[in-house]
N, C-alpha and C positions, 0 to 999 in steps of 0.2 A: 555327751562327754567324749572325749577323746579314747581313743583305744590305746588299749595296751597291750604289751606281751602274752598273754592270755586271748587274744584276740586274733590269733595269726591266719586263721582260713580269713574272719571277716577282712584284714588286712590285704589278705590276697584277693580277694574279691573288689575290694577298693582299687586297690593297683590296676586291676582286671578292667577294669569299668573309666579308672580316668585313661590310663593307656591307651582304652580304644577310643575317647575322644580326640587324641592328637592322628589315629591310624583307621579311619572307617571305612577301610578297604580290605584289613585284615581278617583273615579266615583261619579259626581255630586258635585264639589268642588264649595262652596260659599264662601263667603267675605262678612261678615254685621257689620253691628255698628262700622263704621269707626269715627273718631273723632280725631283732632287735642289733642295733648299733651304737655306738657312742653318738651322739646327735648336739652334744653342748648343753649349756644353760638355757636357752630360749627356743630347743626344740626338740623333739622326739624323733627319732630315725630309724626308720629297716631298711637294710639289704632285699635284694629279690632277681630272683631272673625270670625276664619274659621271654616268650616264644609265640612266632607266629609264622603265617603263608598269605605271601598276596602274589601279584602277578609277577613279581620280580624273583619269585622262590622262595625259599625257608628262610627267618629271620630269628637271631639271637640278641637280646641286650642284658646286659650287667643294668641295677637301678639303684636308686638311693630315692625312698620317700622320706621329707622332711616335714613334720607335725609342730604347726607352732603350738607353743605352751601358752598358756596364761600367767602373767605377772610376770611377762618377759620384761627384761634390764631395759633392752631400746625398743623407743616407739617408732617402730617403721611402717611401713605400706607394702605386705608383701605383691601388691602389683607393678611397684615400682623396683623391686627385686627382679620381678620377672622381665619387666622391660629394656632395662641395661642388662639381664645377663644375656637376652636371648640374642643368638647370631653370635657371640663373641668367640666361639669358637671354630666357627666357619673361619673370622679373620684372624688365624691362628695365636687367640688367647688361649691360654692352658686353662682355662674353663668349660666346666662338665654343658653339656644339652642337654637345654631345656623340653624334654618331653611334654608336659601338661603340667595343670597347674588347676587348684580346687577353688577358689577363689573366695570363694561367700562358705566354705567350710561345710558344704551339707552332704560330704562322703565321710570326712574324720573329726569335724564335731570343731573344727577349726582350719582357718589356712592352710594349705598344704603345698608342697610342690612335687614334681617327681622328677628326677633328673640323670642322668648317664654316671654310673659307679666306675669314674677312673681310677686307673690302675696305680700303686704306688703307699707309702708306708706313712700315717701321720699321727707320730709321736713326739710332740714340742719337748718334753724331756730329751728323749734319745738326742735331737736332734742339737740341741743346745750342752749337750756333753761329748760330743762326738768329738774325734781325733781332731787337733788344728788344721792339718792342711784339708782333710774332705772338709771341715765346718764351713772353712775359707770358700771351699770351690762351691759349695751346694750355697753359700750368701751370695756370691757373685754372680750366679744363676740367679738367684731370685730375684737380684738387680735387674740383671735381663727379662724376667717375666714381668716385672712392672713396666718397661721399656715397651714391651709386644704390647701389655694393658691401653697403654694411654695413648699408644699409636693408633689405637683400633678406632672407629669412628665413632664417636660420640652418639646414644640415643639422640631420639629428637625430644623436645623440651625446653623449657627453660632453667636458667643459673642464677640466682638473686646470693651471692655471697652472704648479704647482710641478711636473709631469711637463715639462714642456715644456724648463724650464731645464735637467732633470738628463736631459733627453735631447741637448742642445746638452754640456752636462759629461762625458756620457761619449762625444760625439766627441770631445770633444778630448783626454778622456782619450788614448782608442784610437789620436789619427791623430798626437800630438805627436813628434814628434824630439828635443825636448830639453825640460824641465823647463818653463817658463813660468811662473814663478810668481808674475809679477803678473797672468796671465791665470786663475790660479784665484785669485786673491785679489779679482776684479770676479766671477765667477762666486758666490764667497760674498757677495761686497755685494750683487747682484741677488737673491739667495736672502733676506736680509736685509732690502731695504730696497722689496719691490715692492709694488706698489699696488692697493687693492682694482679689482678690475672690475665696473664696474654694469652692463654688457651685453654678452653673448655675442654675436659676429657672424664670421660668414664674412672671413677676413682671406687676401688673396691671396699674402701669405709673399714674395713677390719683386717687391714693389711699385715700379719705378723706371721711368727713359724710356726704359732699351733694353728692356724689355717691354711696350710699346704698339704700335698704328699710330695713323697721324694722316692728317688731311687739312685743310690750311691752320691754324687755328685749333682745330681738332674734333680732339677724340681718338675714333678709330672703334673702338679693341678695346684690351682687353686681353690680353695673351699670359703664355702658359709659367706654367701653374698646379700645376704639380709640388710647391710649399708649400707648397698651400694648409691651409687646421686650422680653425678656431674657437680666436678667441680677442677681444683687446682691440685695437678700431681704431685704435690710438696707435702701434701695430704697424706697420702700413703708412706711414704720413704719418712716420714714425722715419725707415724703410728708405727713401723716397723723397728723403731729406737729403743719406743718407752722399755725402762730399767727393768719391767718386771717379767720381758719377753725377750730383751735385745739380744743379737747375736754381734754386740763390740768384740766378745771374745777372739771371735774369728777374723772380723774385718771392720773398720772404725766406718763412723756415718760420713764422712768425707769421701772414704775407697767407695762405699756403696754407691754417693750419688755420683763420684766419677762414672765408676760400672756403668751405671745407669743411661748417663751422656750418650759414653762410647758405644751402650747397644741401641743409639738413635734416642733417647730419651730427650727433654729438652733440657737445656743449660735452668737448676737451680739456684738462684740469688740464695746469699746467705743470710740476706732478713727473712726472706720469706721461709728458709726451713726455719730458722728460729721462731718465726709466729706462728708455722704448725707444728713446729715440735710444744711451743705454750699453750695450744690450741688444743694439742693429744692429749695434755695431763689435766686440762680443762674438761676435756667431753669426758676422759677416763672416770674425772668425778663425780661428773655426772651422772655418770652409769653406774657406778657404785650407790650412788645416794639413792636410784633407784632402785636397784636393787636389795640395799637395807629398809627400804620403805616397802617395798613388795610384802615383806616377811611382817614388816609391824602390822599394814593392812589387812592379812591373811589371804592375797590372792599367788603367793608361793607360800609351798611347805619345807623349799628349800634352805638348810638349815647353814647349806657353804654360804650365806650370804648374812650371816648373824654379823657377823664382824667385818663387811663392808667398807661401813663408812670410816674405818678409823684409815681409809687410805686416802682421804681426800687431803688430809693436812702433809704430810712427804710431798704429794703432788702438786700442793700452792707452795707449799718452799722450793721446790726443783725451779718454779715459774719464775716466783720472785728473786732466786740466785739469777738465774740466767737474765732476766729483765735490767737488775742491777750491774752485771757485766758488762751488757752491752752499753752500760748507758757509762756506765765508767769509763770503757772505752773510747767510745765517742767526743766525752769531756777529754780525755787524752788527745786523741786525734786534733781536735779542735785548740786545744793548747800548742798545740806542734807547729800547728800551722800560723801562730798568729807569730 
């Protein structure tokens, strides 16, 4: 079973132990001031500071160990977590170091990772009620942290687009309670109707403000990379819109992906943010119906997830407005012309 708060030496003895698999030259390695953190819905978190001596002198690091749960919302591979995140901080991404990583779960009774506890403040409330002009500047920073993201070089691997969808289609196959069938009838128009990609880039899958820290203006990190894949930058700058997180207050998604541009980002076509912006409220429901299904199953006890799914239908209406716009549009367009 996974440990818990009650568990804090065994915790520091884990840390202690995967630690010294990234460092086997270390002499006299500790583990102090361990401490339970906010870790999210899909995983358990401590704080800790290690200490050590190798041939280089005394050594200090800040840590964050991540504990996946059971009856996590997405099915991901936390080895493919670790794969895109590692090195991304060497090419100055605002992403923590990857220290080690547990992999087959036989230190904490599940996946784990352990990573560099950067510095900086993350509260998506605070953050999305904050003064206009800092909200403004602290979004337009964030435009530029996705910009430094997708400039950074790609994992190696492969991109199959259309693998991606029919792996989002057979969650919701899998997690659905009842039929939805204008949620597969957007899962076929995305199949249909999606857009070439001219460049492969590391996209971090959960791009929004409760996954940063900040400090005044600066976004200092990005967090909780459990998403992350290769694929199309239109991806993130989508996911960073939806209604239930967006920071329009401060700055509309137009100003963003300009930002974006001008800190080197590449030029977004505007079909294609509109098929991941369809795309975001698609996987979003899909994550939800997982997660309402979690709780029917009994492999979460978590009860924030009783009323879930009643957010899948806001989310096929947002799809279906914006689909009908466009296409009204176009009918327009197409009249003009003739």
């Amino acid at each position: 079973m996974p440990r818990t708060e009650a568990d804090e030496p065994r915790i520091s003895e884990g840390v202690a132990e995967l630690l010294g698999t990234a460092l086997p030259d270390a002499v006299g390695l500790t583990v102090s001031g361990v401490a339970r953190v906010f870790g999210g819905n899909a995983r358990r978190a401590w704080s800790a500071t290690a200490s050590w001596t190798d041939a280089d002198g005394g050594h200090t690091a800040d840590l964050i160990l991540l504990v996946r749960l059971s009856g996590s919302q997405v099915r991901t591979d936390p080895a493919d977590e670790i794969r895109h995140l590692t090195g991304l901080a060497e090419q100055g991404v605002r992403a923590p170091r990857v220290w080690a990583h547990d992999g087959d779960g036989h230190l904490f009774g599940m996946p784990a990772v352990l990573l560099q506890r950067m510095a900086g403040r993350g509260d998506a409330v605070e953050y999305l009620r904050a003064d206009p002009e800092l909200g403004r500047a602290r979004t337009l920073d964030l435009a530029r942290a996705a910009a430094e993201l997708h400039a950074a070089s790609p994992s190696t691997g492969p991109y199959d687009p259309g693998a991606q969808l029919e792996q989002w289609r057979s969650q919701f196959l899998a997690s659905r309670l009842e039929p939805h069938p204008a949620l597969g009838w957007l899962l076929d128009w995305l199949t249909d109707h999606q857009p070439a990609i001219e460049r492969t880039v590391v996209v971090h899958g959960d791009f929004r403000v409760g996954n940063v820290l900040y400090d005044g203006p600066h976004i200092t990190g990005l967090l909780d990379w459990e998403m992350a894949h290769l694929g199309d930058a239109a991806e993130d700058l989508a996911w960073a819109y939806r209604a239930l997180w967006s920071p329009v207050r401060f700055c509309s998604i137009e100003d963003f992906v300009a930002a974006y541009a001008d800190a080197g980002g590449a030029a977004i076509p505007a079909d294609s943010l509109r098929w991941h912006r369809v795309f975001s409220e698609v996987k979003f429901a899909a994550i939800s119906l997982a997660a309402a299904r979690s709780l029917v199953d009994g492999t979460s006890t978590n009860l924030r997830l009783a009323d879930r799914a009643r957010t899948v239908v806001p989310a096929v209406n947002l799809c279906l407005s914006w689909i009908a716009a466009a296409e009204q549009t176009a009918r327009s367009e197409a009249g003009a012309a003739c």
